[in-house]
C-alpha positions in Angstrom: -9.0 12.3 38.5 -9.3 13.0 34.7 -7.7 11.2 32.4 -6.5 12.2 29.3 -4.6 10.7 25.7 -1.4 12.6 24.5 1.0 11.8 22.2 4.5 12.3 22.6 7.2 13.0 20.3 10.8 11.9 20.7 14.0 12.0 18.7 13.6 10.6 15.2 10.3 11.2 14.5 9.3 8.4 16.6 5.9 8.8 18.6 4.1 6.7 21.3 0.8 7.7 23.4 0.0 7.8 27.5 -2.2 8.8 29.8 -2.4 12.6 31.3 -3.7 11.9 34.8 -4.6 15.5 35.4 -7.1 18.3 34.3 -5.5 21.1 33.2 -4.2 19.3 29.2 -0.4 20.7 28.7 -0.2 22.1 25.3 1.3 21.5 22.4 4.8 21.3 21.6 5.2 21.2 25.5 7.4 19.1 27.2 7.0 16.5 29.3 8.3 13.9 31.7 6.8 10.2 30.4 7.1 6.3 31.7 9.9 5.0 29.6 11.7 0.9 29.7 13.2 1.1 33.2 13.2 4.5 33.8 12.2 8.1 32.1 12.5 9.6 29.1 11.5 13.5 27.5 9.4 14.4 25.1 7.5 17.1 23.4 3.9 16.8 23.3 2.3 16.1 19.6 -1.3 16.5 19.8 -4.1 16.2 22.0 -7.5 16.0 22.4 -10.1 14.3 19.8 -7.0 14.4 17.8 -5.0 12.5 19.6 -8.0 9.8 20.0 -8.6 9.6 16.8 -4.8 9.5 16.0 -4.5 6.9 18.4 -7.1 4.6 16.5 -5.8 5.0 13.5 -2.0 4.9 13.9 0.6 2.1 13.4 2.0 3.7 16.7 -1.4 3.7 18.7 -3.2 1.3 20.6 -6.4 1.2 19.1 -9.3 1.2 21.1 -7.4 0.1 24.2 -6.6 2.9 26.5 -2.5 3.3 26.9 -0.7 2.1 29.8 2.4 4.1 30.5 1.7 7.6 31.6 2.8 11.3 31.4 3.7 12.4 34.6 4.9 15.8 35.1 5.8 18.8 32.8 9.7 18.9 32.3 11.7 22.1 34.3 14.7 23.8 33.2 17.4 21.7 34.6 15.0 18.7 32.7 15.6 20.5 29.7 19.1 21.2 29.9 20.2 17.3 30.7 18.1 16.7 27.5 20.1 19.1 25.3 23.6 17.6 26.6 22.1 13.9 25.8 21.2 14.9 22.2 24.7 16.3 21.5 26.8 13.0 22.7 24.4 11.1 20.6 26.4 11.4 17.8 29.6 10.6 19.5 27.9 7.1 20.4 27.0 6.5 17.0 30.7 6.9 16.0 32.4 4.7 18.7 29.3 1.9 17.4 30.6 1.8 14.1 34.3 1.7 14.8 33.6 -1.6 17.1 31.3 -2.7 14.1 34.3 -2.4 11.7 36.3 -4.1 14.6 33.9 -7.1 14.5 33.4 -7.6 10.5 29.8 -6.7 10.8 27.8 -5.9 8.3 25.7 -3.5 8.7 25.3 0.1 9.2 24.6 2.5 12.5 22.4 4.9 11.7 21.2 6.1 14.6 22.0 6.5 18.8 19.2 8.1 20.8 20.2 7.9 24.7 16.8 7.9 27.1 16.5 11.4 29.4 17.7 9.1 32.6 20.8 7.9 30.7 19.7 3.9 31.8 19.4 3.3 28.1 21.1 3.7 25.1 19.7 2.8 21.7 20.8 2.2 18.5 19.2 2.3 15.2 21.0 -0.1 12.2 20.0 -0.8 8.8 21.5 -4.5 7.3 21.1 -6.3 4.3 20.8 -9.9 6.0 20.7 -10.9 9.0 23.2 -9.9 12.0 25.0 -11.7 14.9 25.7 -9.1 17.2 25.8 -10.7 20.5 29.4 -9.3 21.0 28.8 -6.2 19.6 26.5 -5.8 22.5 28.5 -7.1 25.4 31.2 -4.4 24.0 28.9 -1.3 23.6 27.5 -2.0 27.3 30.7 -2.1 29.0 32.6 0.7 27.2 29.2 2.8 27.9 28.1 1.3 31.0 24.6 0.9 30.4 21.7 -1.0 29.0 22.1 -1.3 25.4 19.3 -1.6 22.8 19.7 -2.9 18.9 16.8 -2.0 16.7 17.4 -2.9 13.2 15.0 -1.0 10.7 14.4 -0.6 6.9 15.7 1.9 4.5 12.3 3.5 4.4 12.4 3.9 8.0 16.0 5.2 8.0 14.6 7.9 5.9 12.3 8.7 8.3 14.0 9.1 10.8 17.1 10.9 9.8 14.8 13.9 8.0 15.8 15.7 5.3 14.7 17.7 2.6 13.2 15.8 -1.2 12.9 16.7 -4.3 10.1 18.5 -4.0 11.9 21.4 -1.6 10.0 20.0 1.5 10.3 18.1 4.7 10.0 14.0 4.0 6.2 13.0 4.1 7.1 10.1 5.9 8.8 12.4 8.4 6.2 15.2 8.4 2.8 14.0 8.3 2.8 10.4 6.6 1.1 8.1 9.6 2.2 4.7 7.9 4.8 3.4 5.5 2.7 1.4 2.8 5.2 -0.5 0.3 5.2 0.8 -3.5 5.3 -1.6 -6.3 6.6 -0.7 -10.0 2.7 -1.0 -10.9 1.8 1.6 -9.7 3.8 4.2 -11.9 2.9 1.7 -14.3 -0.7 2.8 -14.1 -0.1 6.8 -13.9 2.2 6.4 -17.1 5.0 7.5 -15.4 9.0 7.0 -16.6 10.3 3.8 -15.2 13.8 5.0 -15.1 14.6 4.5 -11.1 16.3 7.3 -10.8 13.5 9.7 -11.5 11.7 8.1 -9.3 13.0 6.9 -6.3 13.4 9.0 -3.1 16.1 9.4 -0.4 16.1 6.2 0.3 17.1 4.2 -3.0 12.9 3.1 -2.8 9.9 4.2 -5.0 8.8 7.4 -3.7 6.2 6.9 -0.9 3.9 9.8 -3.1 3.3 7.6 -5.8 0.3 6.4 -3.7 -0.9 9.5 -3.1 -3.3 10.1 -6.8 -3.1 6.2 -7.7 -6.3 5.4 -6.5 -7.5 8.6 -9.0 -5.7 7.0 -12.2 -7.3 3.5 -11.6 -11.0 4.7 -11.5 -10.4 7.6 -13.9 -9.0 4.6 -16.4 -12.2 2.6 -15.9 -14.5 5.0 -17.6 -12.6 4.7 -20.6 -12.1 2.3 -23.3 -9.1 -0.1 -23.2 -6.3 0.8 -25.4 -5.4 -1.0 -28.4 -9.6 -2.2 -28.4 -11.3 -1.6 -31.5 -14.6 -0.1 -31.6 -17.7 0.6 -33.9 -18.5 4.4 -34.6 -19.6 6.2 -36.8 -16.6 6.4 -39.4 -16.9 2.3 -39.1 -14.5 0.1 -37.1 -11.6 2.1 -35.0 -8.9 1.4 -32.4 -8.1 3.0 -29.2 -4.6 5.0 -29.4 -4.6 6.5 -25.9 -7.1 8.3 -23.4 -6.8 11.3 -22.1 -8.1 10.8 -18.6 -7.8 14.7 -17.5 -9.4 16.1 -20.7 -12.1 13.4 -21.4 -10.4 12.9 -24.4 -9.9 9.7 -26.4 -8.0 8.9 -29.1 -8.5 6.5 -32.3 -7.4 5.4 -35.4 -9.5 4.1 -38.3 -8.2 1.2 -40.4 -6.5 3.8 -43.2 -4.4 5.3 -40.4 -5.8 8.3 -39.9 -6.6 9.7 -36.2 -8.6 11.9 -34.5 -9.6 13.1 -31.2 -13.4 13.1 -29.7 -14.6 13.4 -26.6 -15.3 10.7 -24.3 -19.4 11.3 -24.6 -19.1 11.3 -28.3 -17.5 8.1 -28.1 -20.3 6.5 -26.2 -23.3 8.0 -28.1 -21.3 7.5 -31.4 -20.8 3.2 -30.2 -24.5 2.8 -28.6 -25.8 4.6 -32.3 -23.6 2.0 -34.3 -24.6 -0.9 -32.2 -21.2 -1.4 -31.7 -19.5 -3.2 -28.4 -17.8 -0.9 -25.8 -15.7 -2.3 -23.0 -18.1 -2.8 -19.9 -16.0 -1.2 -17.3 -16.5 2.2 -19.4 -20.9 1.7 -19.3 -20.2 0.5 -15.4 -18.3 4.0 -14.3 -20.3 6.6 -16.1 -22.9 8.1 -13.3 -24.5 11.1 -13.2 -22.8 12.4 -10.0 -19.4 12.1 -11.8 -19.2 15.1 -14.2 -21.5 17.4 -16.6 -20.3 15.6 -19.6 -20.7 12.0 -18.2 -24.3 13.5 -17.1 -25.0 14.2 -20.4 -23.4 11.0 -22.3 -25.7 8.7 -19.7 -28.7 10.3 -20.4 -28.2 10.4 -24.4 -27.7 6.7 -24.0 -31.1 6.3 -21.6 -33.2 8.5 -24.0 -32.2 6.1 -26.9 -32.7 3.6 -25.6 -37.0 4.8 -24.3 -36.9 5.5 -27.9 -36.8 2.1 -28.8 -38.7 0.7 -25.6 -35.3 -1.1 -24.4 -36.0 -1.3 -20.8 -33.6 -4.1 -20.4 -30.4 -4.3 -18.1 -26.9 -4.4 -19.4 -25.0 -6.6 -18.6 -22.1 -5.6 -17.0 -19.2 -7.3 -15.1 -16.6 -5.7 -13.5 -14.0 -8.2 -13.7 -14.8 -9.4 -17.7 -11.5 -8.9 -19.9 -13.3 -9.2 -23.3 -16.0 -6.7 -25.1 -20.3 -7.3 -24.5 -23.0 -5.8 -26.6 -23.9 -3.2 -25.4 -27.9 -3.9 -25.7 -27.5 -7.2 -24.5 -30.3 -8.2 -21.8 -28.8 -10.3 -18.8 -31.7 -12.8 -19.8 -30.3 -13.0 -23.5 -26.9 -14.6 -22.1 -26.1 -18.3 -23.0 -27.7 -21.0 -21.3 -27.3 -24.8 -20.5 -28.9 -27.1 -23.0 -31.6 -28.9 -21.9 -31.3 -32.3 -21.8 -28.0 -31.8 -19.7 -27.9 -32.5 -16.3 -27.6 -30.0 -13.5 -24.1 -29.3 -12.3 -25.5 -30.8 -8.7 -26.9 -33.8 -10.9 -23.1 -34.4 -12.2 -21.4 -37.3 -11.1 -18.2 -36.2 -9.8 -15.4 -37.5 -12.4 -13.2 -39.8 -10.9 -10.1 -40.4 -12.2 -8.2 -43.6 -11.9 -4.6 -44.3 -11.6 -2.7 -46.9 -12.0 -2.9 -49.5 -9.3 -0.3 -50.8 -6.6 2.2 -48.0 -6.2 5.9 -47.5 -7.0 8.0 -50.5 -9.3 9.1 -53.1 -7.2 6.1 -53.0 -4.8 3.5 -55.2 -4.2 0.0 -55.0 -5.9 -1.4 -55.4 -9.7 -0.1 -53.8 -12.8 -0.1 -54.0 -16.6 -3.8 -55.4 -17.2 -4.0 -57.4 -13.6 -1.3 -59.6 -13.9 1.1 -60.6 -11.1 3.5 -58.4 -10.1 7.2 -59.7 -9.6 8.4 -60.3 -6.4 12.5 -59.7 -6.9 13.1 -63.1 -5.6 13.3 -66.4 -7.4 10.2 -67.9 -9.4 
């Protein structure tokens, strides 16, 4: 018998993968009859195929390489379908009676969620909490008032979002809930990077966090930003010593202001051929990031800069470090760059320097102090 990897969709957006023992593939959005924890549940069929391999690889939700262990079993029927539609609408009713015995106990935290499993031999409930919750008596009430095996899952705020759906400020469906495959966390850095407003309400998402699309372009702004000149560097040009206003990443555009404060606006390849004429220093990352493959005007600032530099039968490399914070020549060979003196030792010649401590230990103890005389004793001479 064939086997085949499906994954499943359930309420919430949640999403787990098993095994089609069968060779006919059902189809997609179709629903299906799955191995659930003690029982069965229902579920609509997500993708298949390569695309469910390579999903299942590459998916907080997958197993990797391994192969999954529960399995699909049948398509669902009518009557499967209908028992699923009356579950889904009591859900909500469950939710409400969980928060009024949560209020009864002084809990806090918050019930978002109740999904009950197809065979009604589970019922789960999704909460969201600040610290951490003792609800061991919450649970022994929920089971007996629903008569059933109750399950606590406590999630974040990003995942709450997830899995309620809704709509952002964008007008569309949640990425998280749509298409997003994993939850990454979002630091303040990066809309630091992309020059965005740090005001939080501008933006944050649903969910009182940084939005989860502020990682979409950041990796763009970081290497755009490489290829140019820090700001507030000065630089040698033409016009004599300037500093770097801003950059204008999307126009290849850069900024500066001479020492008489006035400004103008060149292009990044003017920049570069104006500094390598000048003999002035340029910031390393910018000589690092400009490649041919990159764009026509990059093309043509690299090979102004090789051409100069046949001209003058400069066949050295530059010296370039990624990770430098200061300014290099820009002609400087990597054999030019400062060396040991000679009659130093090698670093592996070195003794290791030993540093010495005061002798004995703590006051009071035994051992030799103060120039290697005795040390008191506490008791009488």
């Amino acid at each position: 018998m064939v086997s085949h990897v499906i994954e499943v969709a359930f309420k919430g957006n949640r999403r787990e993968f098993y095994l089609w023992e069968s060779e006919e593939i059902p189809a997609v959005d179709a629903l299906v009859i799955v191995e659930a924890d003690r029982g069965e549940d229902l579920g609509r069929v997500h993708s298949i195929g390569d695309l469910a391999l390579k999903r299942n690889r590459g998916t907080p939700h997958g197993t990797g390489e391994e192969v999954p262990t529960r399995k699909a079993r049948r398509l669902a029927s009518t009557d499967d379908v209908r028992k699923h539609d009356e579950l889904r609408s009591q859900d909500e009713d469950a939710r409400r009676k969980a928060m009024e015995r949560v209020r009864a106990n002084s809990l806090v935290m918050k019930v978002s969620d109740a999904e009950w499993q197809w065979d009604r031999k589970k019922l789960t409930f999704y909460f969201t909490a600040e610290k951490r919750v003792d609800f061991r008596t919450l649970v022994r009430e929920l089971a007996a008032a629903f008569r059933t095996r109750i399950e606590l899952k406590q999630i974040g705020v990003r995942d709450e979002a997830k899995r309620l759906d809704g709509i952002g400020r964008c007008g569309r469906q949640y990425c998280s809930a749509s298409w997003l495959p994993e939850l990454r966390p979002v630091s303040l850095g990066v809309a630091k990077d992309q020059r965005l407003s740090l005001n939080p309400t501008q933006i944050s998402g649903a969910c009182g966090r940084l939005m989860c699309s502020l990682r979409y372009e950041h990796e763009f702004y970081v290497q755009a930003r490489r290829r140019f000149p820090k700001e507030g560097k000065t630089v040698r040009t033409s016009l004599g010593e300037e500093r770097v206003v801003s950059n204008d990443i999307f126009r290849e555009r850069v900024v500066l202001r001479n020492t008489e404060g006035e400004t103008r606006t060149i292009p990044l390849s003017q920049l570069l051929q104006e500094s390598e004429a000048a003999g002035g220093t340029i910031t390393p990352a910018v000589l690092q990031r400009i490649e041919p493959a990159t764009t026509p005007a990059n093309a043509d600032a690299w090979s102004s800069l090789q051409e100069s530099r046949a001209e003058r039968g400069d066949d050295t490399a530059l010296a370039v470090d990624d990770d430098a914070e200061g300014e290099l020549p820009a002609d400087e060979p990597v054999s030019q760059q400062p060396q040991a003196k000679t009659g130093a030792p090698a670093p592996s010649d070195r003794r290791p320097h030993r540093r010495r401590g005061r002798r004995g230990g703590r006051r009071n103890r035994g051992g030799r102090r103060d120039g290697g005389g005795p040390a008191k004793s506490g008791g009488p001479e």
